[in-house]
Structures are given as structure tokens and as C-alpha cells.
NUKEKOL-683715 format. One record per residue (C-alpha): residue in three letters; x, y, z. Coordinates in nm, 4 decimals, always signed. Example, Ala and Ser with C-alpha at 12.3 -4.5 7.8 and 13.67 -1.06 7.14 Angstrom:
<resn ALA, u +1.2300, v -0.4500, w +0.7800>
<resn SER, u +1.3670, v -0.1060, w +0.7140>
***
This chain:
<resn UNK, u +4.7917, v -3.2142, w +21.8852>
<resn UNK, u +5.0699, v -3.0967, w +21.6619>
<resn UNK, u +5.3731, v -3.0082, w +21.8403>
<resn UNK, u +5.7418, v -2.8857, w +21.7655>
<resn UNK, u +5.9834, v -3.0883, w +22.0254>
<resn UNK, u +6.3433, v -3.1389, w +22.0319>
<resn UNK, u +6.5293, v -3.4160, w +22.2532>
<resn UNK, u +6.8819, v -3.2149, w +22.1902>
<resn UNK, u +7.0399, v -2.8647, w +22.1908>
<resn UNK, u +7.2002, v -2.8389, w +21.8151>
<resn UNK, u +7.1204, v -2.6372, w +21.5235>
<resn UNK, u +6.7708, v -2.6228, w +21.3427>
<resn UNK, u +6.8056, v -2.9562, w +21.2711>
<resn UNK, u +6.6870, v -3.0893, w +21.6241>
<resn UNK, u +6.3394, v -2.9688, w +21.5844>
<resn UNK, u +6.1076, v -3.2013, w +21.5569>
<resn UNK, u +5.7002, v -3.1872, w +21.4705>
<resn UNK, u +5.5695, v -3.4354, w +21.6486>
<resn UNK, u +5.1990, v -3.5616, w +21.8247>
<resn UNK, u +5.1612, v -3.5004, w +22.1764>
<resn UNK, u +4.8708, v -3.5450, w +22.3935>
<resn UNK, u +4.6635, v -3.1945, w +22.4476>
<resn UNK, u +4.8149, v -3.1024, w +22.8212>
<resn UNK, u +4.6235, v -3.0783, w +23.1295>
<resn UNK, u +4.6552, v -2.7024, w +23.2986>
<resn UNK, u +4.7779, v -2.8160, w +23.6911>
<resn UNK, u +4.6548, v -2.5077, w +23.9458>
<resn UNK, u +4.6943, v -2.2199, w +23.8450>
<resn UNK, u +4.7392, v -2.3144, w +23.4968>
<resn UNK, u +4.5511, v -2.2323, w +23.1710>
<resn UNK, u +4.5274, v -2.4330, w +22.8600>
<resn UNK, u +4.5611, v -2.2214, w +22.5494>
<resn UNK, u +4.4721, v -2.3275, w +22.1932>
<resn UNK, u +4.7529, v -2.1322, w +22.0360>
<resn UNK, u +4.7025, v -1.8781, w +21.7375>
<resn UNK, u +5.0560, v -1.7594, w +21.6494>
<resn UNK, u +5.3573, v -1.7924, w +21.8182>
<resn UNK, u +5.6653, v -1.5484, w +21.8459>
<resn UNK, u +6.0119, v -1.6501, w +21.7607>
<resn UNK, u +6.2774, v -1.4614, w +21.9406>
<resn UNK, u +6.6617, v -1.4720, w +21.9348>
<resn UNK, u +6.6367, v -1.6331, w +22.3270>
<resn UNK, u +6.4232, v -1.9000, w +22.1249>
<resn UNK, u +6.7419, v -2.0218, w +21.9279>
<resn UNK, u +7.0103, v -1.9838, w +22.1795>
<resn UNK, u +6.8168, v -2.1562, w +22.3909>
<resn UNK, u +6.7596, v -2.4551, w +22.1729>
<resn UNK, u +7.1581, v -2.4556, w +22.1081>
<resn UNK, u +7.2636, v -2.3870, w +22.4766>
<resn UNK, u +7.0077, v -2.4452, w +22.7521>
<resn UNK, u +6.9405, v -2.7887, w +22.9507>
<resn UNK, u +6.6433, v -2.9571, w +22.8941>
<resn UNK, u +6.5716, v -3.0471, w +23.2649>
<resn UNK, u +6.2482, v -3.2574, w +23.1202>
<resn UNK, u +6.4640, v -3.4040, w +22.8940>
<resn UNK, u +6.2581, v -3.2370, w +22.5607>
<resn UNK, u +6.1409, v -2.8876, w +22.4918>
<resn UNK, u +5.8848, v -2.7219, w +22.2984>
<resn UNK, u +6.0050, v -2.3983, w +22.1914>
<resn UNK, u +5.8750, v -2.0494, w +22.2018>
<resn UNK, u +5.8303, v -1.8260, w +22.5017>
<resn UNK, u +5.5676, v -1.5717, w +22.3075>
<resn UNK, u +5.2370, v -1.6203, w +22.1532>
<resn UNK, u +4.8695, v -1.5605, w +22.1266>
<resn UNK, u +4.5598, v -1.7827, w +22.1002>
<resn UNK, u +4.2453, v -1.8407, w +22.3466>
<resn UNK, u +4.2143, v -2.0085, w +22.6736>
<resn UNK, u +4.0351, v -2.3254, w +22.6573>
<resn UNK, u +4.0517, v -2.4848, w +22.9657>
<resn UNK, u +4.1956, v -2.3742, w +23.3173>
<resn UNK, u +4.3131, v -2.5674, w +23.6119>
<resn UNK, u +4.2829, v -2.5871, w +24.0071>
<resn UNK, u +4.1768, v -2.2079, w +24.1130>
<resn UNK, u +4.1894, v -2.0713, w +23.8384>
<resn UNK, u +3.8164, v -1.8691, w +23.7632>
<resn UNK, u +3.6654, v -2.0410, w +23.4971>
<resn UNK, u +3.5206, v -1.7040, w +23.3127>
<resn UNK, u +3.8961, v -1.6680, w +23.1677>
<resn UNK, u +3.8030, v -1.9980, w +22.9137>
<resn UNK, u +3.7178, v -1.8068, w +22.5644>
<resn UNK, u +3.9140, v -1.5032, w +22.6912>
<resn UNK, u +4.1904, v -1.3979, w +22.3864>
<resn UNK, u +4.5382, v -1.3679, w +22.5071>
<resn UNK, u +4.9071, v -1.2668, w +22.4207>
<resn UNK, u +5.1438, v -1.5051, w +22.6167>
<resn UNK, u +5.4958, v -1.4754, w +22.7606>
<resn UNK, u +5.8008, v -1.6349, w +22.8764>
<resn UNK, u +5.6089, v -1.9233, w +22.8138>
<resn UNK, u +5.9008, v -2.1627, w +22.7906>
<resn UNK, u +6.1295, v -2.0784, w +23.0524>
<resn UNK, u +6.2327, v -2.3137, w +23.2698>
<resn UNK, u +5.9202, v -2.5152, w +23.1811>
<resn UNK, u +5.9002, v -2.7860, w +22.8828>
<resn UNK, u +5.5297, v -2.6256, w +22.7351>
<resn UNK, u +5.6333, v -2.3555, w +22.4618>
<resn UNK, u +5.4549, v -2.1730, w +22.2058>
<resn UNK, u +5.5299, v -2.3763, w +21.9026>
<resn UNK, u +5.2475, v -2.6187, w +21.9278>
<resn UNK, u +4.8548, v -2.6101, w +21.8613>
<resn UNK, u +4.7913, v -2.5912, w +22.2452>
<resn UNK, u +5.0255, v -2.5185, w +22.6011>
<resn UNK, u +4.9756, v -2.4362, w +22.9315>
<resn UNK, u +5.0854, v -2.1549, w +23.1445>
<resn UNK, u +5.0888, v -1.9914, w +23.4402>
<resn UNK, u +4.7603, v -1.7352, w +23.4517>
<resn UNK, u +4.9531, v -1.4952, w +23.5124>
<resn UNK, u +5.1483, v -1.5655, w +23.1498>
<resn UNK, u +4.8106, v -1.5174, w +22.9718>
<resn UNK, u +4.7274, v -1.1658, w +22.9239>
<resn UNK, u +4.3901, v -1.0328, w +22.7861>
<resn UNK, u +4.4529, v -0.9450, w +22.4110>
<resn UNK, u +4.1191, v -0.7627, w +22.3212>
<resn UNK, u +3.9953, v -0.7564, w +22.0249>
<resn UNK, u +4.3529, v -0.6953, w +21.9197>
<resn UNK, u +4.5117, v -0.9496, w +21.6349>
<resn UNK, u +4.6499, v -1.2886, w +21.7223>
<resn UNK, u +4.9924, v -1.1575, w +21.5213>
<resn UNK, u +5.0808, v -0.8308, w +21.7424>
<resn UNK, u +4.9909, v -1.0410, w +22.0715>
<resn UNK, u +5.2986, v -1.3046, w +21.9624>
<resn UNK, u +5.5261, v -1.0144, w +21.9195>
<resn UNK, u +5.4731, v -0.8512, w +22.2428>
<resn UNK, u +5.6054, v -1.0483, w +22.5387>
<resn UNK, u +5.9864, v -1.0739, w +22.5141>
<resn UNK, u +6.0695, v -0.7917, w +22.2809>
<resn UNK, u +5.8465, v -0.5599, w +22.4601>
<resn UNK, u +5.8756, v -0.6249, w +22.8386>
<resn UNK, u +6.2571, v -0.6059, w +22.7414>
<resn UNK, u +6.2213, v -0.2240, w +22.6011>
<resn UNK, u +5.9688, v -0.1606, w +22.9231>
<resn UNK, u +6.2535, v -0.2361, w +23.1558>
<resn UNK, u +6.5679, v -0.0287, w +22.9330>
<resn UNK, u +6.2989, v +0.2362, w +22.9141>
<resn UNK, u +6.2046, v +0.2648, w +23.3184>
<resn UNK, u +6.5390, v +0.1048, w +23.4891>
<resn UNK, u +6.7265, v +0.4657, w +23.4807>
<resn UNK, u +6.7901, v +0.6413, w +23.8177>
<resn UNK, u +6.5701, v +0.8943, w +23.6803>
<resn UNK, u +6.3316, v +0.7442, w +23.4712>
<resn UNK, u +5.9297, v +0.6478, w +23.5738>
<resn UNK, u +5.8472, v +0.3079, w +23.7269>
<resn UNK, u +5.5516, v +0.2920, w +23.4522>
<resn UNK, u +5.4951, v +0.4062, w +23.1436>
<resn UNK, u +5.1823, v +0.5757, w +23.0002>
<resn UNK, u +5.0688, v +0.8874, w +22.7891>
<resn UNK, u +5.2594, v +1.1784, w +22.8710>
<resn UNK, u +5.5539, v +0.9619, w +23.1501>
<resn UNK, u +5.8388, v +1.0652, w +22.8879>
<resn UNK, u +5.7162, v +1.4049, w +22.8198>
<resn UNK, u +6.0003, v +1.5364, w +22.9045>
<resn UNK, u +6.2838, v +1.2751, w +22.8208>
<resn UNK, u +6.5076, v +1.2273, w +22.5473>
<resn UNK, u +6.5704, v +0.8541, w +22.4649>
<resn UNK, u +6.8137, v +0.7485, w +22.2578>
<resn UNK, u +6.7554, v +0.3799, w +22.1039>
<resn UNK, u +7.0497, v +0.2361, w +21.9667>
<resn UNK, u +6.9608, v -0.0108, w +21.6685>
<resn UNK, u +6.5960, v +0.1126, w +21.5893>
<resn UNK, u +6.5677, v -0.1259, w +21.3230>
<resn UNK, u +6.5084, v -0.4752, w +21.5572>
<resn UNK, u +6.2134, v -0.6192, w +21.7520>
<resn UNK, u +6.3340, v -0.4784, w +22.0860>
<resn UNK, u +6.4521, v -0.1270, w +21.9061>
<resn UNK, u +6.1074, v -0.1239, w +21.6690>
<resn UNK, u +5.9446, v -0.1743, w +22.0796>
<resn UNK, u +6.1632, v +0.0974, w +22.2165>
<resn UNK, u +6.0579, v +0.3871, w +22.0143>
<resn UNK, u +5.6842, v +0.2873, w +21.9870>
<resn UNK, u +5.6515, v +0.2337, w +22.3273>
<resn UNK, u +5.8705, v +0.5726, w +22.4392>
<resn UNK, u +5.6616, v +0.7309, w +22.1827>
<resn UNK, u +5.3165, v +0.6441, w +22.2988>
<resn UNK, u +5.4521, v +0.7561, w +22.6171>
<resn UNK, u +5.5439, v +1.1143, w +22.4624>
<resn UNK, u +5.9042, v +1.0838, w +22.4956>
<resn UNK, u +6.1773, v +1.2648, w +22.2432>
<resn UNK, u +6.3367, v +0.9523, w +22.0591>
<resn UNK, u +6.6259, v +0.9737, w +21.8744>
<resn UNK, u +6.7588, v +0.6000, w +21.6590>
<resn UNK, u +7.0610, v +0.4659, w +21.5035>
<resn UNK, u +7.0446, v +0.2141, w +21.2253>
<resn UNK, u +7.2681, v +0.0887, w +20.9584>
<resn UNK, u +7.1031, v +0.1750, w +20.6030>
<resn UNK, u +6.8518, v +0.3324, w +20.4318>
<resn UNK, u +6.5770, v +0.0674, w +20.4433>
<resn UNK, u +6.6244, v +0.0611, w +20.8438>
<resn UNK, u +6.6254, v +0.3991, w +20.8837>
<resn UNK, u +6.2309, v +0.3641, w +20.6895>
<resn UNK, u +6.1786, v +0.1045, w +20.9289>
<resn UNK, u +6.2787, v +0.3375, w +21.1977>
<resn UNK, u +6.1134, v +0.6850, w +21.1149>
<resn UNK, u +5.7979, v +0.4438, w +21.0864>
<resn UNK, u +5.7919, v +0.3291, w +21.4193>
<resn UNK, u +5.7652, v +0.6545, w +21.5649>
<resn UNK, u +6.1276, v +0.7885, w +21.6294>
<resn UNK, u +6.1637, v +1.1860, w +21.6289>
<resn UNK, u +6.5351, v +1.1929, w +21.4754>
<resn UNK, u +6.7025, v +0.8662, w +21.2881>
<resn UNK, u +7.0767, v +0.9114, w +21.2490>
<resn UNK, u +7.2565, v +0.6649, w +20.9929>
<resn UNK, u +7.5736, v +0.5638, w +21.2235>
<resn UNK, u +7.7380, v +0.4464, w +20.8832>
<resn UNK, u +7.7489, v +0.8001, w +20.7323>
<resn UNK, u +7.6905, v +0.9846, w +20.9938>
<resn UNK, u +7.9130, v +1.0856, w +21.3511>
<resn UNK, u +7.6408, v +1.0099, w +21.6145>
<resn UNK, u +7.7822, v +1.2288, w +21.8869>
<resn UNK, u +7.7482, v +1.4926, w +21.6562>
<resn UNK, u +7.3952, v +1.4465, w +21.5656>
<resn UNK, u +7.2700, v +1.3642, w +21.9363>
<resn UNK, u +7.4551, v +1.6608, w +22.0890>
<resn UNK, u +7.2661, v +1.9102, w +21.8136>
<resn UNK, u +6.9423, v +1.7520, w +21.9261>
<resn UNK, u +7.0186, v +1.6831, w +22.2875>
<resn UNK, u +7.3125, v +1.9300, w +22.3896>
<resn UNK, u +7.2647, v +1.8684, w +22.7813>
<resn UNK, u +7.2619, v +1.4896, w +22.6753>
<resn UNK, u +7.0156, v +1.1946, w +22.6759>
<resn UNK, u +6.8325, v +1.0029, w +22.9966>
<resn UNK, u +6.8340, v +0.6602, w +22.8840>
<resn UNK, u +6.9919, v +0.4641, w +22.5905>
<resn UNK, u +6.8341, v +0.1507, w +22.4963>
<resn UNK, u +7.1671, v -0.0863, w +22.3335>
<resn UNK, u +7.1597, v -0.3475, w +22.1277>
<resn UNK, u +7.5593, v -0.3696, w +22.0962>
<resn UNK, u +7.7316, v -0.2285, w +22.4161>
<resn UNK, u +8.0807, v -0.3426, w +22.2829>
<resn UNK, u +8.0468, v -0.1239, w +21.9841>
<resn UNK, u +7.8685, v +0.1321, w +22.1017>
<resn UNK, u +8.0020, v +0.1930, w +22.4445>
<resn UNK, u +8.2401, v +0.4840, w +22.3663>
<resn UNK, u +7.9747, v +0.6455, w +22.1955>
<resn UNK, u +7.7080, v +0.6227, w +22.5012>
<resn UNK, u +7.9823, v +0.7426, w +22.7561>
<resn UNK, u +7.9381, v +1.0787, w +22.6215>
<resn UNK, u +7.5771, v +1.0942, w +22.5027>
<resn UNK, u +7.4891, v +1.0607, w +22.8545>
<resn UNK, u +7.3353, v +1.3342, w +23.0538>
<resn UNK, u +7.3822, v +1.3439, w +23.4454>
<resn UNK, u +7.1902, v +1.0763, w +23.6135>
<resn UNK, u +7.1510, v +0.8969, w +23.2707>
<resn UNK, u +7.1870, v +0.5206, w +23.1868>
<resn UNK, u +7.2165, v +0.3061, w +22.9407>
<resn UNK, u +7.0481, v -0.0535, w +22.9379>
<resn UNK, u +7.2199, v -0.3188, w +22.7772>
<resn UNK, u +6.9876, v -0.6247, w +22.6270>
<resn UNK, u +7.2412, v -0.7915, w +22.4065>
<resn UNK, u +7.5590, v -0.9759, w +22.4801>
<resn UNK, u +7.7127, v -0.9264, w +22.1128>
<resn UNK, u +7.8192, v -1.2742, w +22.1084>
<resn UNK, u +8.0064, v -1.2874, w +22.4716>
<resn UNK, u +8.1979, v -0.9607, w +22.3802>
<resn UNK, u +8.3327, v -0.7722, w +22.6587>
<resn UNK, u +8.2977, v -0.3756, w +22.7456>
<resn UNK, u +8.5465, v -0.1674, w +22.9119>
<resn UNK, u +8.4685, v +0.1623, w +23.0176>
<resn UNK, u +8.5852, v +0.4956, w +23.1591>
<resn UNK, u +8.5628, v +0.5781, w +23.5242>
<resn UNK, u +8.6062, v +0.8777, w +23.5990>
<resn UNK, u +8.3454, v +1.0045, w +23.3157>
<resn UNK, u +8.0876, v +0.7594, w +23.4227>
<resn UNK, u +8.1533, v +0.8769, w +23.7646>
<resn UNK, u +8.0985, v +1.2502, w +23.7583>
<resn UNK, u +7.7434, v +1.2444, w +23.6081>
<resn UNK, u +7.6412, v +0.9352, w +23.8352>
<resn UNK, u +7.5577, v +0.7535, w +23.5442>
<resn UNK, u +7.4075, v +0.3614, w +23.5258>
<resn UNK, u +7.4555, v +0.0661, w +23.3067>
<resn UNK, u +7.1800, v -0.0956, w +23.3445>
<resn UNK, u +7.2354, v -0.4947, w +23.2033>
<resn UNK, u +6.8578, v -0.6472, w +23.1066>
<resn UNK, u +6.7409, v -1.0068, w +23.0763>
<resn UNK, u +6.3299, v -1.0687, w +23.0957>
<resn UNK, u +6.3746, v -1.3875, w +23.2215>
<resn UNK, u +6.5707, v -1.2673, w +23.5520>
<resn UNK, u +6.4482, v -0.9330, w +23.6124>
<resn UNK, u +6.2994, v -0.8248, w +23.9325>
<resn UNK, u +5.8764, v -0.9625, w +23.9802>
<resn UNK, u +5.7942, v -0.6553, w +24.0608>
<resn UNK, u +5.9197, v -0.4686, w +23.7467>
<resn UNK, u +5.8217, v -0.7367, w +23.5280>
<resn UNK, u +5.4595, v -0.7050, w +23.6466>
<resn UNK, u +5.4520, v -0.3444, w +23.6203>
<resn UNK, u +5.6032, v -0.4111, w +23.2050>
<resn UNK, u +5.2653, v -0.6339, w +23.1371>
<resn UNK, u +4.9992, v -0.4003, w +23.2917>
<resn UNK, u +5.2185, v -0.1463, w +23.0760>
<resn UNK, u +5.2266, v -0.3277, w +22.7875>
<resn UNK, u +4.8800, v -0.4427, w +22.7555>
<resn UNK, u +4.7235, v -0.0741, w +22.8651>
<resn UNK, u +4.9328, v +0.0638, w +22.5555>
<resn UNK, u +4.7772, v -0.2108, w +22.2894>
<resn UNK, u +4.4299, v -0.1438, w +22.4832>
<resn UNK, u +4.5371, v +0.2355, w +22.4286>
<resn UNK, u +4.6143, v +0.1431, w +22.0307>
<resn UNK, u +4.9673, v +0.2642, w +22.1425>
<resn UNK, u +5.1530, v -0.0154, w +22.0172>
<resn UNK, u +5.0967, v -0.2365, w +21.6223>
<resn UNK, u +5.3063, v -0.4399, w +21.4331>
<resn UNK, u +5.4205, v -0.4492, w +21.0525>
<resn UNK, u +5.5286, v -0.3137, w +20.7906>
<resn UNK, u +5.3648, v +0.0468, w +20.8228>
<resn UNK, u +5.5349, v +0.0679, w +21.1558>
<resn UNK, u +5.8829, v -0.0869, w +21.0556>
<resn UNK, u +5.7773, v -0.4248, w +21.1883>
<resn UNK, u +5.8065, v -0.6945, w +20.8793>
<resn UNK, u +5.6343, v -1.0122, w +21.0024>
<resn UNK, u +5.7401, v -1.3548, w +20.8120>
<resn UNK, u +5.4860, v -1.6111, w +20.8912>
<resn UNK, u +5.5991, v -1.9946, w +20.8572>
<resn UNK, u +5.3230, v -2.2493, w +20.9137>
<resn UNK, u +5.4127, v -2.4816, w +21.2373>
<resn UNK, u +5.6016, v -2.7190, w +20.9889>
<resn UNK, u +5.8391, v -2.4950, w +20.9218>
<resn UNK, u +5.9588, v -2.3897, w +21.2375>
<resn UNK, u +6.2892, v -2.4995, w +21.1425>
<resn UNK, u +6.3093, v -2.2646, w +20.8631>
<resn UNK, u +6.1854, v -1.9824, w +21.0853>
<resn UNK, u +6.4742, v -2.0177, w +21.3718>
<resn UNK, u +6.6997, v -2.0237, w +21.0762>
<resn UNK, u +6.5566, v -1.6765, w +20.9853>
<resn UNK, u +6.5848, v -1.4902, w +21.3265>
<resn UNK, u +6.9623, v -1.6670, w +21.4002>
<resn UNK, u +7.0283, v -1.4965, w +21.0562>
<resn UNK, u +6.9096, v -1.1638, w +21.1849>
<resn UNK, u +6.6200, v -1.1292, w +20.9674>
<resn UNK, u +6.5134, v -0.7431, w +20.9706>
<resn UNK, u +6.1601, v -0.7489, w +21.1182>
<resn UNK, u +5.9460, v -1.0254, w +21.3000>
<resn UNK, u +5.9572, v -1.3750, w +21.2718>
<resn UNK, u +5.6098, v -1.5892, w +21.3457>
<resn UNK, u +5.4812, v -1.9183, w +21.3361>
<resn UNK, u +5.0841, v -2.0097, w +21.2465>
<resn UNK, u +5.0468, v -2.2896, w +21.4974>
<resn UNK, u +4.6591, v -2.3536, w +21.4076>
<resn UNK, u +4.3334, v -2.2280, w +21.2813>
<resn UNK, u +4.2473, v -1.8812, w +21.4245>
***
């Protein structure tokens, strides 16, 4: 099989197509042929900053395809079964960027009759909104039609992969959302995804515009840039609110405001997939898949998702994309669908 490897962390330049033998699914495993595979911003770091334990990685936690094979206890009616994947990669050599991987069942989540291309977007970029959109004090568990009814959420950065997830998923689940963005084109991207209210932070005061839509205050804001941002969120915040971080905006550092972080009992909430709690993580992929079963959730253009598609080949070119902050969602064709 085709296969994109790399032997050393670096810049684009380390990855590698390559043939590999097809891998063997151990227990609990499942082989997937894969369809499309997601590239994230985790996909690049990674490749510049994480050990490779196994001494080579494929890349790619997210993707789609069909199960073709499955290993020791694992019930054999899954083979043919279309799936989205995720976290695929972590701590594990067998990513997404190749024609076939293995992962845990558990990883492989029934697609549908869905499309190969919005089962590669979902893992990382959604379960990441699930858990800013649920972690608050006083926000639901799970999410489904009508949880939010009564919340105002207030997604900084509507424009990205994890904003774009944000606002459909707190809109499928009836909530009030209200998005930043940076331009024009974004704010397109934005009021197509679903948001209620899309405030352009570059011409426009944002405490301002929240307050006249949310005067007692919001219950969660999902952040993309908590160094930037965090003066703003301290008072958008209503009592009991938080605000989930997701981003590190490059190693900056936050400093906040006791005493009016105290009196409403508010949370910062700091989010990583990879690390979160089992139990919360479970509860974002029955979420996640119930919405796409729900038609809840879609991807591109129409709902201020791009997609770029690079052929496995160019999987180089595509990292380069995503570390360069392309606006909308970078994927890889890994074989025939």
C-alpha cells in the first residue's frame, strides 16, 4: 500500500510516500481501507514537535473509509461497515495518510450513508467544539435538539474548523450563537454555518455588540486566541459562565483578573482531545455521530466549510496549507472511494 511516513520531526519536507505492507488489525483492532483523510493543525505540530516512539509516523489522526478486516474480538459484521475515524495517530505509528490503517474499534465510528469528505472532518475539530460547548459549570453533559435552547454561546473565531464546528453543532442543538471573525469573507463563512449574530471584531467593539444581544451575558465562549481575547471574555461572561480555551496562540501566556472572575464563579476551561477525560470524550462521539445521523452537521462551502483536496502525493503541500492557516478544510484523497 501507499503510505505517507516520516523518520524525523522537521518541516514538510520530512514526509515521505512510501510502500508499506497492508497492517494486520491486533485485538480489538480494525483494518480500514481509507477514503479521505483530515489534516488538522495537531497534524503539523506534531510532525515538527512530537517523538516518534516507533521511530516513524504516519500522519493524520482523522479520516473516513470502510472496514476491511478486524482483529481478535472484534465482531466480524463491522467488515464493509463505512466509518469516520479519530485520533487515529496518537500515540500510535498507524495514521490516516495512507490507503489502509488500523485502529482501535472504538476509533471507527459508523458514517452512514454520509460522504467519505464530512466523516474526515469530524473527529478532532468536532469532539474539540463538543467539549468547549458541554465543559461549563452550567452547560449539558450531551448535546442534542433542543440542549441549548436556552443558552447563548459566544464562539470566538467562527471562521476555523473548530469555530465552523462550534456554531453548527450549538445550532443543531438550538442554542443562541453569536461569532467573531476578521473580514467580510469570514463573516459569509460564519453566517453560513449557522451563527444567529456575526460581529466583525476589526470594525466593530465586541462588548458592545454581545451586551445588546446578551445584556445578562453569555454561558460559554468557545476561544481560539485566549491571549487576545481574554479581556474581552472577562466581561462577556454571565454568572456561572466559562470560557474554553483550544488554542495555545503560539505558547502565549494569559493573565487575568481575580476578583471579576471570582464574583460570577466563572471557569476557564483549557481543551485538548487527546487528554480529555474517557468519559466526556465518549459522550462527544455518540454526540457527534447522532447529529450527522440527525443531518445536523455538513461540510463546505454552503456552510462556510471550504475543503481543499490534495491527492495522497501531495500531502506535503497540504500540511503546508493548514500551518499557513488556510480558511476552511484541508483533505487528503488517500484511495479510490
Amino acid at each position: 500500500m501507499k503510505a505517507i511516513v516520516y523518520e524525523e520531526t522537521g518541516d514538510p519536507s520530512v514526509l515521505k510516500l512510501v510502500d508499506r505492507p497492508v497492517p494486520e488489525p491486533g485485538r480489538g483492532e480494525v483494518l480500514v481501507r481509507v477514503a479521505v483523510s483530515g489534516v488538522n493543525p495537531t497534524d503539523w505540530k506534531g510532525r515538527r514537535q512530537w517523538p516518534l516512539p516507533a521511530g516513524w509516523q504516519t500522519p493524520g489522526q482523522d479520516g473516513a473509509g470502510v472496514i476491511e478486516a478486524v482483529g481478535e474480538g472484534v465482531d466480524q459484521i463491522l467488515i464493509g461497515d463505512r466509518v469516520w475515524l479519530w485520533e487515529a495517530a496518537w500515540q500510535r505509528p498507524w495514521g490516516t495518510a495512507a490507503e489502509y490503517t488500523v485502529v482501535p474499534v472504538r476509533q471507527a465510528v459508523r458514517l452512514g450513508s454520509a460522504d467519505f469528505d464530512l466523516g474526515a472532518c469530524l473527529g478532532i475539530p468536532f469532539l474539540t467544539a463538543h467539549r468547549c460547548l458541554t465543559a461549563g459549570e452550567y452547560m449539558p453533559t450531551k448535546l442534542h435538539a433542543g440542549a441549548l435552547s436556552d443558552h447563548v454561546v459566544l464562539v470566538q473565531g467562527g471562521a476555523g474548523a473548530v469555530g465552523n464546528a462550534a456554531i453548527q453543532l450549538a445550532r443543531w442543538a438550538d442554542a443562541c450563537v453569536i461569532t467573531t471573525v476578521s473580514s467580510p469573507e469570514k463573516a459569509q463563512f460564519a453566517a453560513a454555518a449557522g451563527a444567529s449574530f456575526v460581529i466583525n471584531y476589526r470594525e466593530q467593539d465586541v462588548v458592545e455588540e454581545v451586551r445588546k444581544i446578551a445584556p445578562d451575558g453569555v454561558h460559554t465562549i468557545v476561544e481560539v486566541s485566549a491571549a487576545r481575547n481574554a479581556a474581552t471574555d472577562v466581561q462577556l461572561l454571565r454568572p456561572g459562565g466559562a470560557v474554553c480555551v483550544y488554542a495555545d496562540d503560539g505558547g502565549a501566556e494569559v493573565t487575568l483578573p481575580i476578583r471579576p472572575l471570582m464574583v460570577p464563579n466563572a471557569r476557564w476551561q483549557f481543551v485538548l482531545v487527546y487528554t480529555e477525560p474517557a468519559a466526556a470524550k465518549a459522550r462527544a462521539v455518540t454526540d457527534v455521530a447522532a447529529a450527522v445521523a440527525q443531518g445536523g452537521v455538513r461540510v463546505g462551502g454552503e456552510v462556510g466549510l471550504p475543503l481543499h483536496h490534495y491527492p495522497l502525493a501531495d500531502t506535503a503541500a497540504a500540511h503546508q496549507a493548514v500551518e499557513d492557516s488556510v480558511v476552511g478544510k484541508v483533505l487528503i484523497t488517500t484511495s479510490a472511494q
